[in-house]
Phi, psi and omega in degrees: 000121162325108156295180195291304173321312205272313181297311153343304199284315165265007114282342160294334176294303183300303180326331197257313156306336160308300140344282194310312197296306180285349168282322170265089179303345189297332197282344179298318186297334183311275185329306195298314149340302200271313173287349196274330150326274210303318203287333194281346174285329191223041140089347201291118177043029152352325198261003174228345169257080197314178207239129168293128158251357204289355194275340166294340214268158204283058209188117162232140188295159185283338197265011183275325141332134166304146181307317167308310137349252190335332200263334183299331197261337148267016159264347167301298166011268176318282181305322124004286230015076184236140171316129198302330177304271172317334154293344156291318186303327191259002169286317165325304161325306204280326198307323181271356184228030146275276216287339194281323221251357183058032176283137164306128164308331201268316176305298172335309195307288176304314180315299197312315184306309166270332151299290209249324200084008164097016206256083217271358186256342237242097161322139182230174169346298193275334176138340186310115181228131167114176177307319171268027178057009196283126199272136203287333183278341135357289160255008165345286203296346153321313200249359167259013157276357174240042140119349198141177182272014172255352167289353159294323172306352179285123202295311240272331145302009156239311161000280202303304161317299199292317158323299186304293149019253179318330197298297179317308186278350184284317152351275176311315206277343205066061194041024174258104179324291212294002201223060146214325166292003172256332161300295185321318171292338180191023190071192177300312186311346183245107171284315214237137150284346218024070180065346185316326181284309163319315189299302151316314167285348183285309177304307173305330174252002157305321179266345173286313177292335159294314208284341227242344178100001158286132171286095176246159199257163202290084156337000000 
């Protein structure tokens, strides 16, 4: 049981933490910060306290880009319609499994374009899933250093996948982008593209000349 002295004392504490608090206000947002950590750690009313996810989400601001970067991501954007944010994040992404795979970026850019339309979701007849279209059943074992095959739906792991992916048939081909970009499209079965290599290749340079401050129009 509390004496009169120890309750005295534990108002005087509170009375004083209060103070502090209201001159630094910063330290209240700390605090406030810290206990929302701590109920979400242990699970605590779960059902009015939603989970921060903002440290997941898929999103870089356009001006954090280099300016060439920034004008490719936003006329994809645009043209898209896709948000500007998460299309910086994945123009960022090819640029960096560019520089892994010594791959062009902006082809990287263009396969995604023409495969899904930047669609991270986007399925296809035969089973091909995610932005680069990669068929999951296929490349399982591709995807298990990124948790399992539910990571195609993950932009920035099928990226990562569909780059090796593509890396492999241009290989396969005896280095010739357009006769590894036909493999990619469809394997040993597919002779004929329907254009697909035109498209692509249409697409790339179309993103070399936005990077470059040339006004192309969104097709």
């Amino acid at each position: 049981m509390l004496t009169h002295s120890g309750l005295v004392s534990m108002g005087v504490a509170v009375a004083l933490l209060a103070l502090a608090l209201s001159l630094r206000p910063d330290w209240l947002d700390q605090a406030r910060s810290e206990l929302v950590d701590w109920l979400r750690e242990r699970q605590v009313l779960l059902a009015w306290l939603p989970e921060n996810t903002v440290q997941r989400v898929t999103a870089t601001p356009l001006e954090e880009l280099p300016p060439a970067q920034a004008r490719v991501a936003d006329w994809l954007a645009r043209k898209y319609r896709i948000a500007p944010e998460p299309m910086a994040a994945l123009v960022a992404q090819a640029h960096e499994q560019a520089r892994r795979s010594r791959l062009k970026p902006h082809l990287i850019l263009a396969v995604m374009a023409v495969e899904s339309s930047f669609h991270p979701y986007a399925q296809s007849p035969a089973g091909a899933q995610g932005l680069m279209q990669v068929m999951t059943g296929i490349h399982a074992r591709r995807y298990e250093s990124f948790g399992g095959t539910l990571a195609a739906f993950d932009p920035q792991s099928n990226l990562h996948v569909g780059v090796d992916v593509l890396l492999e048939a241009i290989r396969l081909r005896g280095g010739s982008l357009e006769d590894g970009l036909l493999f990619y499209l469809g394997g040993d079965a597919v002779t004929e593209d329907g254009g697909y290599i035109a498209r692509v290749r249409e697409e790339q340079a179309r993103l070399d000349q936005v990077a470059d401050g040339i006004k192309v129009a969104l097709q």
